[in-house]
N, C-alpha and C positions, 0 to 999 in steps of 0.2 A: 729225711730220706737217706739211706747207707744203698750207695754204690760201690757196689760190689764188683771187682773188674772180673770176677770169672763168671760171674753172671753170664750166661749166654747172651741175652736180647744187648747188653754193654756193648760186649764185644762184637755183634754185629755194629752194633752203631759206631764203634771207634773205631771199625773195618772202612766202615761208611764216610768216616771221615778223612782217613786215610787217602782214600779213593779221592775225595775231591778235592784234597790238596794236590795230588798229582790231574788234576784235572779232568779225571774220570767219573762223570756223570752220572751215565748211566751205570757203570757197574756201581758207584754210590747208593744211587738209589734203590737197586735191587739189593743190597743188604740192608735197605731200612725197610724193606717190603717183606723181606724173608724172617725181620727181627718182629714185624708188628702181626704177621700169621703164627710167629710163636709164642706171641706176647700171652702171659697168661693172671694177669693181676695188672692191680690199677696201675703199679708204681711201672711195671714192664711196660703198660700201655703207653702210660705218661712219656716217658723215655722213645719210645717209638715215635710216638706220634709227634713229638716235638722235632725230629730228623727228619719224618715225613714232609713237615709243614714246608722244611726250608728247600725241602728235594724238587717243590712243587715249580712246575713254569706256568702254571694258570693260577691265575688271581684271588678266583673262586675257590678255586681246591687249595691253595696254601691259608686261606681264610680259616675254612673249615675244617683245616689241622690242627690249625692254633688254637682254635676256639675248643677242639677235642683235647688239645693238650692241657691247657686250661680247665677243661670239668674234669680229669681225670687229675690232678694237681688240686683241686678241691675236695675227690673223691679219697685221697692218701689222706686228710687232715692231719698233719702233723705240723706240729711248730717249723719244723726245718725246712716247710715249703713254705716258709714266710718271703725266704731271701730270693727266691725263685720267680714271687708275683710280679714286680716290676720289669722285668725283661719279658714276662709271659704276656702281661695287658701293652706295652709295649709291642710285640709282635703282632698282636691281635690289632692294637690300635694303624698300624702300617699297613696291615692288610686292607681294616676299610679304608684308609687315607688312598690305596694305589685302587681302590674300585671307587672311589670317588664319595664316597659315604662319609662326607667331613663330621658331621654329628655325631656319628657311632665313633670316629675315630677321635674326634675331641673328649668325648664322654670315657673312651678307653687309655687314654692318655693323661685323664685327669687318675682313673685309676690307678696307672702305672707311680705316679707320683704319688697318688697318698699312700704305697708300697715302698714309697721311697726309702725312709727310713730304717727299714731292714735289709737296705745293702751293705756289702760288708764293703770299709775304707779300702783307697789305692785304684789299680789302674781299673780294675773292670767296677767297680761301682760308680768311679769317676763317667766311663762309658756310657752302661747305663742313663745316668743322668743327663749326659749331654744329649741322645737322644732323645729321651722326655721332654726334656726341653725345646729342642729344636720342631719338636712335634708339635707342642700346646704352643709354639710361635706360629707355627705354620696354618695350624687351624684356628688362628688367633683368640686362644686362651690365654689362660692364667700363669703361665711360665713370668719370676717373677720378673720387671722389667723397673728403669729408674733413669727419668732423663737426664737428672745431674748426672750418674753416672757414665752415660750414655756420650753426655759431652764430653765428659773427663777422658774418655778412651778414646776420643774423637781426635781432641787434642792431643794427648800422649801419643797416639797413632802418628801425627802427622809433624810430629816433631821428634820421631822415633827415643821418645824416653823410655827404654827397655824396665825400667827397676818397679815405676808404678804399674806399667802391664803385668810381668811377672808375678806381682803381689798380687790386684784385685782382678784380671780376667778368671784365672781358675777358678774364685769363689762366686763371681759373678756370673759364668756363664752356666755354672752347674747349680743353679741357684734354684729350687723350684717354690720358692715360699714358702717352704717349714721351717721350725723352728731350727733343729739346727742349721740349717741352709742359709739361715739370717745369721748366726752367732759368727759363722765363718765367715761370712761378708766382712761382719764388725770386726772381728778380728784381724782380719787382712787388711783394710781401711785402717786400724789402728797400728798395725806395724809399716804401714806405709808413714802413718801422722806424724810417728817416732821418727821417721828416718830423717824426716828433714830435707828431704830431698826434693820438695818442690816449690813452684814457685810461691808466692804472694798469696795471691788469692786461691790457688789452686787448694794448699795448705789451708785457707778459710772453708772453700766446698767441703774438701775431705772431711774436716771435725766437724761440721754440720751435719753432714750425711749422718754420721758415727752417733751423733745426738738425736738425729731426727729415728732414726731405722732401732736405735734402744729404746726408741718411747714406744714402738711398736711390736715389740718383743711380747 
């Protein structure tokens, strides 16, 4: 998809945001009302309606935003809206979670993660992920999960050892069971194993983990 910022339906919509950085609502929302009455192709509609969704204070109406944002993001078919799925089933999955539809939002959640892999690295696909995850936790899915681990941060928590947090939470909590979501695990558990920096047994957990999670690879 090329975003074009002189695009008209854009520039309503980054008017729109404008607006509700400064805390203005309703004039937000009336540039994503006036951008989706001018919308005139899927990619404009797309664009609209994904501003729309977020404009919404009923539950129901920002549902069936996202869910138009969504068919229209299917209707563009283009590769470049690969990177876009995961935040799109993502917002679709939040809507039924806040109407109470744990199924549909479990089932939209697991989508948002199999999209996972075409986020691009750094801060917002790190984002991305931790809300995936915090999702498929909450509708208790498959978000990946690991008691050793579980203890080890439990531990390190409450003996504030900063260096092994720093190393495996990022990997771990953005973790949603793919392939590479694993590799970066191992990886991070192995620049911890190197460092040396922990105790006894702790040092035994970690190269186990590291052995057990590559046989799973």
């Amino acid at each position: 998809m090329n975003f074009d910022p002189e695009n008209r339906v854009v520039k309503l919509c980054a008017e729109g945001m404008q607006a509700e950085a400064k805390g203005e609502l309703d004039a937000a929302k009336k540039c994503f009302d006036e951008a989706w009455s001018i919308a005139s192709d899927d990619f404009e509609r797309f664009t609209a309606a994904h501003f729309l969704a977020r404009a919404q204070t009923d539950a129901q109406l920002s549902l069936q935003w996202n869910l138009d944002t969504l068919k229209y993001a299917n209707a563009i078919d283009d590769e470049s809206t690969r990177s876009h799925y995961p935040s799109l089933y993502l917002n679709v999955a939040k809507s039924y979670e806040t109407l109470n539809d744990i199924t549909e939002a479990n089932k939209n959640y697991q989508l948002a993660s199999d999209y996972s892999n075409f986020l691009p690295a750094g801060g917002y696909g790190d984002l991305i992920k931790s809300g995936i995850s915090a999702g498929l936790q909450r509708t208790d899915s498959g978000a990946f999960k690991n008691a050793v681990i579980d203890e080890l941060v439990e531990g390190w928590c409450a003996r504030k050892e900063l260096r092994p947090l720093a190393l495996v939470l990022p990997a771990y909590l953005q973790n949603l069971g793919t392939y590479n979501d694993k590799n970066k695990l191992i990886s991070a558990l192995s620049l911890l194993s190197a460092a040396r920096c922990l105790s006894d047994d702790d040092q035994r957990k970690v190269n186990n983990l590291i052995a057990e999670l590559s046989i799973t690879l």
